[in-house]
ROTORMI-855149 format. One record per residue (C-alpha): x, y, z; residue number from 1. Coordinates in Angstrom, 2 decimals, m for minus. Each point is the difference from the previous one (the first is absolute). Layout:
BEGIN
{c1: X&c2: Y&c3: Z&k: NUM}
...
This chain:
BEGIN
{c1: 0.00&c2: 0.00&c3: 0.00&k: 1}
{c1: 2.19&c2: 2.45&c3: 1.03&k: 2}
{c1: 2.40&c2: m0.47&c3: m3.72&k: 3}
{c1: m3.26&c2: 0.43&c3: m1.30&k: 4}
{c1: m0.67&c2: 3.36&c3: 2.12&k: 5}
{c1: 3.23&c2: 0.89&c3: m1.40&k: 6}
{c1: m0.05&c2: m0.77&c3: m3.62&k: 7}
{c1: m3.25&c2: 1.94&c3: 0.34&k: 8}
{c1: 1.28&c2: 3.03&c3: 1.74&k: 9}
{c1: 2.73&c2: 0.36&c3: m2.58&k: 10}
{c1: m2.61&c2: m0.43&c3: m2.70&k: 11}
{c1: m1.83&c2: 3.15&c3: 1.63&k: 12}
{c1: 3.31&c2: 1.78&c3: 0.97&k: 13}
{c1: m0.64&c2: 3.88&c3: m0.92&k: 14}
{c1: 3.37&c2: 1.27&c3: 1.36&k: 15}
{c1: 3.33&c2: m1.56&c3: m1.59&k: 16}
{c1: m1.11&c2: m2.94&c3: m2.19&k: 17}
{c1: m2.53&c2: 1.73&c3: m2.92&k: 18}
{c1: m2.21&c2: m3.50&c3: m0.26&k: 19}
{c1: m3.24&c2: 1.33&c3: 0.89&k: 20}
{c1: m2.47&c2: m0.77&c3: m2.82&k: 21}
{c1: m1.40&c2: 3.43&c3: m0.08&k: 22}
{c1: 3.73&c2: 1.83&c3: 0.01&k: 23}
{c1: 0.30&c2: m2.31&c3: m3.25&k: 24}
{c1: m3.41&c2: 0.73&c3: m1.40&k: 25}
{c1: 1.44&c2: 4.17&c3: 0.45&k: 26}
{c1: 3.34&c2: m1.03&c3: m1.96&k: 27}
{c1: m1.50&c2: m1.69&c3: m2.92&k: 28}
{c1: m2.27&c2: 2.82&c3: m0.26&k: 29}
{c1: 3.20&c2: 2.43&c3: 0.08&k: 30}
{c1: 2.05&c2: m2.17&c3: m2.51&k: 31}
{c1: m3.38&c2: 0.11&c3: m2.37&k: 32}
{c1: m0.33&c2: 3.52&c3: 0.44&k: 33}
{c1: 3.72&c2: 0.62&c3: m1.10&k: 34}
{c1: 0.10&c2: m2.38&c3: m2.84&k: 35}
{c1: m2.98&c2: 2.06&c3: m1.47&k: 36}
{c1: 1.57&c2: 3.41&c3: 0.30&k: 37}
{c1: 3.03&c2: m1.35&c3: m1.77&k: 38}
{c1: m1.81&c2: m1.45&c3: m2.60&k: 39}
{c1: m1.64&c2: 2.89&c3: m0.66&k: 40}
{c1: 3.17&c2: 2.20&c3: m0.10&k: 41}
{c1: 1.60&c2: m2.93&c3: m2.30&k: 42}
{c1: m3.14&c2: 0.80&c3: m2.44&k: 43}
{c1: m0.07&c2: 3.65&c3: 0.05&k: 44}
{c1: 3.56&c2: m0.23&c3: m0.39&k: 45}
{c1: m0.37&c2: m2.54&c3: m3.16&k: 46}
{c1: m2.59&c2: 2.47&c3: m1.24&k: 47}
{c1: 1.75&c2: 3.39&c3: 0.47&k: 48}
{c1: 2.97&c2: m1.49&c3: m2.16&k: 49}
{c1: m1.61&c2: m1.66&c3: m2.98&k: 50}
{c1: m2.24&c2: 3.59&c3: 0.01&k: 51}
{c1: 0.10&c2: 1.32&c3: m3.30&k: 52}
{c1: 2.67&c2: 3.41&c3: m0.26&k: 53}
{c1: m2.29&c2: 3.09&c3: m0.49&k: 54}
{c1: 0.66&c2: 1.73&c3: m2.92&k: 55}
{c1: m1.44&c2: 2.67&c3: m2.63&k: 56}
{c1: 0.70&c2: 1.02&c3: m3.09&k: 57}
{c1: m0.42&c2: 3.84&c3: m1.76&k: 58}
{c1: m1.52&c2: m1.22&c3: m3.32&k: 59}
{c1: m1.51&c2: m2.54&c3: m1.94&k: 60}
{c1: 2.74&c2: m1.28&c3: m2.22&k: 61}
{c1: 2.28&c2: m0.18&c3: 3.09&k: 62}
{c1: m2.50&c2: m1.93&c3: 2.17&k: 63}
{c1: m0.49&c2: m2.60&c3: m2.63&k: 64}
{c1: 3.75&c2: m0.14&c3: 0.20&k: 65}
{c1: 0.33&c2: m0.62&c3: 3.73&k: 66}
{c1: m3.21&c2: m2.35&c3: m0.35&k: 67}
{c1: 1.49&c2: m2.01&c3: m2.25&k: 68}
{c1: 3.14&c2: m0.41&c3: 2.36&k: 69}
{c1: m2.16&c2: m0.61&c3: 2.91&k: 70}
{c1: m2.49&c2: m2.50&c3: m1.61&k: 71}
{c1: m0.54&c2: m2.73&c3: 2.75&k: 72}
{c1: 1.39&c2: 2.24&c3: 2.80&k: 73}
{c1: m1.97&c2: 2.88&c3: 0.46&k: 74}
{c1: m1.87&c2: 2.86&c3: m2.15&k: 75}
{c1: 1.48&c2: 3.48&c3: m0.32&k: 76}
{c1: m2.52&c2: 3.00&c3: 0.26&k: 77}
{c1: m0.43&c2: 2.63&c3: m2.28&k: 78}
{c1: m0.11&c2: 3.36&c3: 0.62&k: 79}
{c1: m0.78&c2: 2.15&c3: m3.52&k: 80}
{c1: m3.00&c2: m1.89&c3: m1.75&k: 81}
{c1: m2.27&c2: 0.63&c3: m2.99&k: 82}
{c1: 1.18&c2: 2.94&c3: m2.63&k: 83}
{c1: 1.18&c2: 2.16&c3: 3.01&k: 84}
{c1: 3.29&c2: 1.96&c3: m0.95&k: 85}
{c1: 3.25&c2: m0.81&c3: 2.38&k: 86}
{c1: 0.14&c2: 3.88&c3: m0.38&k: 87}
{c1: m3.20&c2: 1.11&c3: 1.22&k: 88}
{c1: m0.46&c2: m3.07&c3: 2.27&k: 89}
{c1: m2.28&c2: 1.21&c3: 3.64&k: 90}
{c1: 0.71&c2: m2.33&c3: 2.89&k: 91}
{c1: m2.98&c2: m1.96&c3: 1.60&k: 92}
{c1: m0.15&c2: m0.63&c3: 3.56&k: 93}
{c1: 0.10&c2: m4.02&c3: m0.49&k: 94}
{c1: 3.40&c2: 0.81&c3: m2.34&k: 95}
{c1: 1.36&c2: 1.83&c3: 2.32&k: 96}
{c1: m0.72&c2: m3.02&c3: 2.75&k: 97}
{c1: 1.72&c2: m2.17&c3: m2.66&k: 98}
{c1: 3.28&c2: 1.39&c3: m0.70&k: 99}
{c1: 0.10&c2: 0.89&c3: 4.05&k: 100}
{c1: 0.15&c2: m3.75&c3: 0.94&k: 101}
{c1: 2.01&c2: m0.83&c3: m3.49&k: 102}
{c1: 3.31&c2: m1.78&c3: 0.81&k: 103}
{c1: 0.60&c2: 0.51&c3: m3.37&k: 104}
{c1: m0.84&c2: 2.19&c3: m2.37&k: 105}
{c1: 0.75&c2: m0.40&c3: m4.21&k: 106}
{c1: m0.18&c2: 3.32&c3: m2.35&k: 107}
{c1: 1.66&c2: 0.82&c3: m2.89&k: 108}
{c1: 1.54&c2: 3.55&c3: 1.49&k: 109}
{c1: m0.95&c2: 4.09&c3: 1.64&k: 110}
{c1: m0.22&c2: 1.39&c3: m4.12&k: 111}
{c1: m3.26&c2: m2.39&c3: m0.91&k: 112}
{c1: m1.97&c2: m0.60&c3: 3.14&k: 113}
{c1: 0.56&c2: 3.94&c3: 0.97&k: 114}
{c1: m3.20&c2: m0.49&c3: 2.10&k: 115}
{c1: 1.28&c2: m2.74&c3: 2.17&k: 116}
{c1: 3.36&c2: 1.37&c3: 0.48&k: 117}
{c1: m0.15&c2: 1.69&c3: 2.94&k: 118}
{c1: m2.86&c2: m2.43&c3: 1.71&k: 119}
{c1: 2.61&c2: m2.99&c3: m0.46&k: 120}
{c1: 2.56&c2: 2.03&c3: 1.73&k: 121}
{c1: m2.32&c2: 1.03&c3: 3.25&k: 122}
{c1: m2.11&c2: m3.03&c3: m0.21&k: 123}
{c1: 2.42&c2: m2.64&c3: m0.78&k: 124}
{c1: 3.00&c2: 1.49&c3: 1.77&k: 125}
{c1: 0.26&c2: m4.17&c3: 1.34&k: 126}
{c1: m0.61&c2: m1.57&c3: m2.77&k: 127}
{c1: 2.67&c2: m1.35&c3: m2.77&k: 128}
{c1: m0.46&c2: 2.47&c3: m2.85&k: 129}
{c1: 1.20&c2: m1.94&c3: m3.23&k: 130}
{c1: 0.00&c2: 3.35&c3: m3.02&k: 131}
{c1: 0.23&c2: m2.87&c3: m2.79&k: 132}
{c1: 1.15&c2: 3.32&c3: m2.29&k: 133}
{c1: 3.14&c2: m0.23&c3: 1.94&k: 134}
{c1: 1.50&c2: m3.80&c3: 0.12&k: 135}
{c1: 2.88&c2: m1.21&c3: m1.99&k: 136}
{c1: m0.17&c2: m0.89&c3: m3.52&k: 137}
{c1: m2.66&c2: 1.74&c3: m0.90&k: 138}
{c1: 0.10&c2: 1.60&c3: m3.26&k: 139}
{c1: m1.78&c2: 3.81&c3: m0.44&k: 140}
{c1: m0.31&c2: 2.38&c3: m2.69&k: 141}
{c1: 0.16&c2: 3.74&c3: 0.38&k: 142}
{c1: m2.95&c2: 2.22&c3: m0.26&k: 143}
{c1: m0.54&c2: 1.13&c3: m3.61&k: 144}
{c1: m0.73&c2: 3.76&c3: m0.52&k: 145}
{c1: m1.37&c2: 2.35&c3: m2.66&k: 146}
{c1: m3.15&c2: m0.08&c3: m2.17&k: 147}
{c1: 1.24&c2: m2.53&c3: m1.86&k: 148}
{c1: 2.50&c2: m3.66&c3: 0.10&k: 149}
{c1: 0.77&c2: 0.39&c3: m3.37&k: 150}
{c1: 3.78&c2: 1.26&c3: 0.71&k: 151}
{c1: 0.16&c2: m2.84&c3: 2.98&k: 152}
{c1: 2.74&c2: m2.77&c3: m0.66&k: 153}
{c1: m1.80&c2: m3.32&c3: 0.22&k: 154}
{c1: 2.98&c2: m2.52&c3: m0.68&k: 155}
{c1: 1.49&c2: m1.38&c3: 3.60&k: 156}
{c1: m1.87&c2: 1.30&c3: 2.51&k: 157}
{c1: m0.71&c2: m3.26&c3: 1.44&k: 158}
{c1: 3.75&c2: 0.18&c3: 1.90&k: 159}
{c1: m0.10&c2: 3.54&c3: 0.40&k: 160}
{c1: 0.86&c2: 0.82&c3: 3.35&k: 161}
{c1: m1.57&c2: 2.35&c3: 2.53&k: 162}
{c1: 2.22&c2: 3.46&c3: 0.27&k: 163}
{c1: 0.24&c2: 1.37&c3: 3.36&k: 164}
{c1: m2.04&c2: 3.21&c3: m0.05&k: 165}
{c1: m2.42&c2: m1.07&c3: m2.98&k: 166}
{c1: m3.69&c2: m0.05&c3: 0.26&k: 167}
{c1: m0.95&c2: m3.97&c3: m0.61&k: 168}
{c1: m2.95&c2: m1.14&c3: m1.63&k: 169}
{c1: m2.11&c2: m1.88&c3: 2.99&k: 170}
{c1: m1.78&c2: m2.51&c3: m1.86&k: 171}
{c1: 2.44&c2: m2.69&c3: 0.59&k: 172}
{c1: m2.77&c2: m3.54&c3: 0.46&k: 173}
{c1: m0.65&c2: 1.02&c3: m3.99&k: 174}
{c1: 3.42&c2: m2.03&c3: m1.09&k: 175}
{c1: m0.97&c2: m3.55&c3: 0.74&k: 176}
{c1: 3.85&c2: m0.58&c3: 0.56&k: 177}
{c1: m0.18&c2: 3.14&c3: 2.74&k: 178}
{c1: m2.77&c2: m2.32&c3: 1.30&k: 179}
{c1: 2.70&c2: m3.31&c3: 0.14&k: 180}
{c1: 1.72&c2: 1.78&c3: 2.18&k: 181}
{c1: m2.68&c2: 1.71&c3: 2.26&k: 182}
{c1: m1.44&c2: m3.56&c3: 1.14&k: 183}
{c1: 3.33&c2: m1.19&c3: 1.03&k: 184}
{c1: 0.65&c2: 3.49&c3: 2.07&k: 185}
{c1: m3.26&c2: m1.05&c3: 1.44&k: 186}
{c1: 0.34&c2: m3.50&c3: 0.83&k: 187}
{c1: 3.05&c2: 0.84&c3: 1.72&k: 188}
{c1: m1.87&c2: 3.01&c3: 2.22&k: 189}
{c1: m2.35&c2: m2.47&c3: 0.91&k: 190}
{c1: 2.13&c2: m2.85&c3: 0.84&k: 191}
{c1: 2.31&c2: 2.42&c3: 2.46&k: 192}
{c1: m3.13&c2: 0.76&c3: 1.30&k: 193}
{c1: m1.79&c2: m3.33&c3: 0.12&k: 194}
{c1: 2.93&c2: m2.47&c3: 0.29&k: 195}
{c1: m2.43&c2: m3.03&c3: 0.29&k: 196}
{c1: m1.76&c2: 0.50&c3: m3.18&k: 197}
{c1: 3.77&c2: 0.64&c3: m1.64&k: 198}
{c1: m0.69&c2: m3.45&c3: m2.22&k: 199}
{c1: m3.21&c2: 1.14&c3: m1.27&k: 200}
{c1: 0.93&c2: 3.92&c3: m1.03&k: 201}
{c1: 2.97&c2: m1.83&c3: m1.76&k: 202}
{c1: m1.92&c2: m2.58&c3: m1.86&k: 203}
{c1: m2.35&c2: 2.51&c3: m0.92&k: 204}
{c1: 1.45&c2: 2.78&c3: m1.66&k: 205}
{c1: 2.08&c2: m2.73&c3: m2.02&k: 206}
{c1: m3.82&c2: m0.77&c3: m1.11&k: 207}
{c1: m0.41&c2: 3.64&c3: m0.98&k: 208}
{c1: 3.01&c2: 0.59&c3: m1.86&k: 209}
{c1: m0.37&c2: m2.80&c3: m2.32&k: 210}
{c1: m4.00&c2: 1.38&c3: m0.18&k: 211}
{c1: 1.95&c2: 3.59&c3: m1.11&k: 212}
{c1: 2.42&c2: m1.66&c3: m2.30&k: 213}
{c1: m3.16&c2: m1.71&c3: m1.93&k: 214}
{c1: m1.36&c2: 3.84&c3: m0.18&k: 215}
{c1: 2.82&c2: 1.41&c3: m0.99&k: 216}
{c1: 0.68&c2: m2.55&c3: m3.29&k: 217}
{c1: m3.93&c2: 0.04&c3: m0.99&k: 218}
{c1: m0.38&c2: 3.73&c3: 0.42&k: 219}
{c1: 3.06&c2: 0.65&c3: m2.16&k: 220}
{c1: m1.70&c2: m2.16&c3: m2.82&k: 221}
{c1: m3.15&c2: 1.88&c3: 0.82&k: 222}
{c1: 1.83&c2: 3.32&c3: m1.43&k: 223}
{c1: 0.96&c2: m1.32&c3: m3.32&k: 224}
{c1: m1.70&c2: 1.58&c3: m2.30&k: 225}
{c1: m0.22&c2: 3.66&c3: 1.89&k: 226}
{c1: 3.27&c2: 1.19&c3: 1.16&k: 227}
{c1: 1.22&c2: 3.05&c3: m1.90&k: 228}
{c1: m3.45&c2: 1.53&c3: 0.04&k: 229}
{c1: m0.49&c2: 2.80&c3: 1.50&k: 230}
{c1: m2.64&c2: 1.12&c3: 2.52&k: 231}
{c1: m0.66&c2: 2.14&c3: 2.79&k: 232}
{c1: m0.14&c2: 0.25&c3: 3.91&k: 233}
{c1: m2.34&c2: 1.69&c3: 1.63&k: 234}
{c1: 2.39&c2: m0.58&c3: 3.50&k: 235}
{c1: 3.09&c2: m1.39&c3: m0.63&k: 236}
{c1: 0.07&c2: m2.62&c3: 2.10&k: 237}
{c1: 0.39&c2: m2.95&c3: m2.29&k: 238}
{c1: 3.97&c2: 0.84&c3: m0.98&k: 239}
{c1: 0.84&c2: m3.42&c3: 1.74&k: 240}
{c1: m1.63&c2: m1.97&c3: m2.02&k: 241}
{c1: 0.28&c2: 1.93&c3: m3.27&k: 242}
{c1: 4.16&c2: m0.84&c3: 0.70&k: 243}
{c1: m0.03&c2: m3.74&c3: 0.68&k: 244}
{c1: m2.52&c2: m0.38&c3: m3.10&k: 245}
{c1: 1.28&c2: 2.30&c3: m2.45&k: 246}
{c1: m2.88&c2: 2.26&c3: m0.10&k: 247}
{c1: 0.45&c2: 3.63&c3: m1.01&k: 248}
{c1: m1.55&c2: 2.88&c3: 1.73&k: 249}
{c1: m0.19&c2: 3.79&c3: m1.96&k: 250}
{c1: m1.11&c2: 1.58&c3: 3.05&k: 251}
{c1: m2.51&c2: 0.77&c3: 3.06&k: 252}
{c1: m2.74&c2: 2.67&c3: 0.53&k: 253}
{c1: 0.92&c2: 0.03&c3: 3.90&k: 254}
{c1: 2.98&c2: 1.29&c3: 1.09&k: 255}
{c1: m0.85&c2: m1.08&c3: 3.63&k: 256}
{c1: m3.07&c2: m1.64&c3: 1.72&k: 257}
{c1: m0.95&c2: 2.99&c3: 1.76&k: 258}
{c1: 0.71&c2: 2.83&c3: m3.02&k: 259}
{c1: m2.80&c2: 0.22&c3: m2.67&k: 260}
{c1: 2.18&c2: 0.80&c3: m3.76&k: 261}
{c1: m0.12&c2: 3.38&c3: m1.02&k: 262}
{c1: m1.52&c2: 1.42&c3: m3.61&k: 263}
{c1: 3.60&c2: m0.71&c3: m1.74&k: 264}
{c1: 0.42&c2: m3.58&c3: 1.41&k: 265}
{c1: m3.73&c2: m1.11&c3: m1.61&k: 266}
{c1: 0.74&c2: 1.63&c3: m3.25&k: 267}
{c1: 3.80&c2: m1.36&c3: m0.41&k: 268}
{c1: m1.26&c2: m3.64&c3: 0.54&k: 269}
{c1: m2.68&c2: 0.42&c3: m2.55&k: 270}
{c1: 2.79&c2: 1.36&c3: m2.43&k: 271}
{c1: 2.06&c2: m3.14&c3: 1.12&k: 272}
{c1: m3.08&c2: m2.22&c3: m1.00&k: 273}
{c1: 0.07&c2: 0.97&c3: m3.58&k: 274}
{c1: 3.49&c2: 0.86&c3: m0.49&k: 275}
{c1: 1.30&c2: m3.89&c3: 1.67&k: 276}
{c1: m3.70&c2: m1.85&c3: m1.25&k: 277}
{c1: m0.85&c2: m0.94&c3: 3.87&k: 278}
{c1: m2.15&c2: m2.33&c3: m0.30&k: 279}
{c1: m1.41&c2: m0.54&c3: 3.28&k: 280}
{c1: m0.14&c2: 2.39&c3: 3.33&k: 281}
{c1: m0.47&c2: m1.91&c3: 3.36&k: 282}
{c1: m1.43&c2: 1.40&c3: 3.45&k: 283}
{c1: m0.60&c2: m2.20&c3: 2.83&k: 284}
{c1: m1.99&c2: 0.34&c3: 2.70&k: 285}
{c1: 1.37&c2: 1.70&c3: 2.81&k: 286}
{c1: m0.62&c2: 3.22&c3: m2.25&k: 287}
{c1: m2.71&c2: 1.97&c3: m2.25&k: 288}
{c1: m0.04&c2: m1.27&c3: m3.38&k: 289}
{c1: m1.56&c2: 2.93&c3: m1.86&k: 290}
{c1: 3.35&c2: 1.61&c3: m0.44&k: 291}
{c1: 1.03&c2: m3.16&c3: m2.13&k: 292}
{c1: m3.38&c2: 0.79&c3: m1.79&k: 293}
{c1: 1.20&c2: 3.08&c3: m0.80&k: 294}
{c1: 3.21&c2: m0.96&c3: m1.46&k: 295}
{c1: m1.09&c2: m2.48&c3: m2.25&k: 296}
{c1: m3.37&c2: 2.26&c3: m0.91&k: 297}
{c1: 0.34&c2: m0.29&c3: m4.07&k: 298}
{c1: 3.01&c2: m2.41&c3: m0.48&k: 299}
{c1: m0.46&c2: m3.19&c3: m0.57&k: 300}
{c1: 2.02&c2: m0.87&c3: 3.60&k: 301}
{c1: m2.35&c2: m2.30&c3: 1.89&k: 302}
{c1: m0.40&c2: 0.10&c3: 3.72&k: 303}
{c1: 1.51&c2: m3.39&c3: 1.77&k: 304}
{c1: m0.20&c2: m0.09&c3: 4.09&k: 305}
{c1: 3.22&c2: m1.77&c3: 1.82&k: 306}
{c1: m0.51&c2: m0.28&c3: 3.84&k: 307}
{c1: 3.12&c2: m0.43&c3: 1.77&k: 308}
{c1: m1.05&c2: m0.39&c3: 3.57&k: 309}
{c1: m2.77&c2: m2.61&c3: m0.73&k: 310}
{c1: m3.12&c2: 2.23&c3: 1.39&k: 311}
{c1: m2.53&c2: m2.46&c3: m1.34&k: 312}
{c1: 1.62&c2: m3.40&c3: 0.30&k: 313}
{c1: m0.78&c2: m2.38&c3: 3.25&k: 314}
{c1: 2.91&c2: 0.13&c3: 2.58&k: 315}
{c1: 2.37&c2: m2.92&c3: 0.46&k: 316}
{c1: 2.92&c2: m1.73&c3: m0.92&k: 317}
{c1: m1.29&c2: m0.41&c3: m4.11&k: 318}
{c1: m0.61&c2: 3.91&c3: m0.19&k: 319}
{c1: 3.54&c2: 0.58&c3: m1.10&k: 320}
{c1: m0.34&c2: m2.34&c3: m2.39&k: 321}
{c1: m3.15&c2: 1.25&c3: m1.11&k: 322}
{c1: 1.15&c2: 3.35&c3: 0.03&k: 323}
{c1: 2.88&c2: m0.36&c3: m2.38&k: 324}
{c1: m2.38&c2: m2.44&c3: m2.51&k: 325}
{c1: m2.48&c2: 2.88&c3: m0.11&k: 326}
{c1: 2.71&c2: 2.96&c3: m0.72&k: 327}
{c1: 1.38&c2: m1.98&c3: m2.91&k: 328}
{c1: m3.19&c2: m0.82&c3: m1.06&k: 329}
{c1: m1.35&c2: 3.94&c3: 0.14&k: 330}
{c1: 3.45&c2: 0.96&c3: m1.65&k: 331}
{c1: m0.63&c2: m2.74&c3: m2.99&k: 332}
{c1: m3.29&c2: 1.14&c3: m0.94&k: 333}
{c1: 0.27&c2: 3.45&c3: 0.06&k: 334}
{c1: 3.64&c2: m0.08&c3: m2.16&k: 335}
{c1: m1.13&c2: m3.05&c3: m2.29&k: 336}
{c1: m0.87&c2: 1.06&c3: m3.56&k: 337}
{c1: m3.72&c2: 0.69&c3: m0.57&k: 338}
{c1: m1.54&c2: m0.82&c3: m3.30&k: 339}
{c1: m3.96&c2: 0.94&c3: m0.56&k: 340}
């Protein structure tokens, strides 16, 4: 009885020996409680690092860009939609949100989206701002100036060189071989960024360059037929792609987005239309047309629209693609001989 008694009493023991069934009821509870809260850390931890990177881009043709990169690992935002100018652009509140909790942020550079300039600097101060305009191995073309191209020298201009002090034309994501080497400035922003979705960025653009390759060869056949005719620019903003496909301009009505041409301008291109045979003027959409009305008013010049932003094509990773198809496509019909 009495080994009983004591097998019992150390059984019930509250003081050295921990045996009581309650005191182990407690610590199970304790243990339970503990391997819950580290689980849950373990998730959130597990979710916080295969979160997507936030990032937004200025315009269209750049955001397909960066889509295309991050296909698979996130979706980009965009911050200049529809047929708005990168000029004239007026924040919104839900932009402004955006490019606040950006961790990256893709536009091509300060001289096109003007508007967003000084928001990306205030707003975005911790972000990564990648100005695409500025990376390595990118080839740009001076602004051209005067009334008229006629004078301009054509022949090399693909390797010309940027000249310290010169004013650069900013339409860079026009040269599908610019574009090459904007998706691989991107992937790599995103991968320093996002080191766990390195593989994918990688694999990716390698995807989109061979995708731009494929444009570049079948728009280049798409210009047989037209190149050495000349036409007209409402804005010149296409001089990218009139170098890498051998397209010639004679001139633009604007001399800047935000400058309406004068008297002289209008009646020097209409000279240049019948003294050169311009066949074709083009406007696109981010500006009035009736002033490319008025230049081709009695010729027989016909109106052709080019957009080179993309203002009516779906968002995504094809709209570049789409994009360049549809310029080539607006520049062969309204060069291409007309018989009636």
């Amino acid at each position: 009885m009495g080994v009983f008694r004591s097998r019992f009493a150390e059984s019930v023991d509250f003081g050295a020996h921990d045996y009581s069934p309650l005191q182990g009821i407690r610590r199970g509870v304790r243990r339970l409680t503990l391997t819950m809260v580290c689980l849950t850390v373990a998730l959130a931890g597990t979710s916080a690092a295969g979160a997507a990177v936030r990032v937004v881009a200025s315009i269209k043709p750049v955001h397909s860009l960066v889509a295309a990169v991050m296909l698979g690992a996130g979706e980009p935002g965009l911050i200049i939609q529809g047929a708005t100018s990168p000029h004239s652009f007026s924040l919104r509140p839900s932009d402004a949100r955006d490019i606040q909790n950006a961790e990256i942020i893709f536009l091509i550079g300060d001289a096109l989206e003007s508007s967003l300039a000084g928001s990306i600097d205030t707003l975005g101060r911790n972000a990564r701002v990648v100005r695409l305009f500025e990376i390595d191995g990118l080839m740009r073309l001076p602004l051209r100036e005067g009334e008229t191209f006629e004078g301009h020298d054509h022949e090399g201009e693909g390797n010309r060189e940027a000249i310290e002090g010169e004013t650069l034309d900013m339409h860079v994501w026009l040269d599908p071989v610019n574009a090459r080497t904007m998706v691989r400035a991107i992937a790599d922003a995103l991968s320093s960024a996002d080191a766990g979705n390195a593989a994918t960025y990688a694999a990716n653009a390698e995807a989109v360059v061979g995708r731009l390759d494929a444009l570049l060869e079948r728009i280049d056949a798409d210009m047989d037929g037209v190149r050495g005719r000349p036409f007209i620019v409402l804005h010149d903003a296409f001089h990218y792609f009139e170098s890498r496909f051998g397209l010639i301009a004679a001139g633009a009505a604007l001399v800047s987005p935000d400058r309406s041409p004068g008297a002289r301008r209008i009646m020097a291109l209409r000279d240049l239309v019948g003294d050169l045979g311009v066949v074709c003027v083009l406007t696109d959409p981010q500006f009035d047309s009736r002033l490319a009305g008025v230049i081709t008013e009695g010729t027989s010049a016909r109106l052709g629209t080019v957009d080179p932003l993309g203002a009516e094509l779906d968002g995504g990773p094809d709209l570049y693609f789409n994009l360049l198809n549809d310029m080539a496509e607006s520049f062969r019909d309204c060069l291409a001989e007309h018989r009636g």
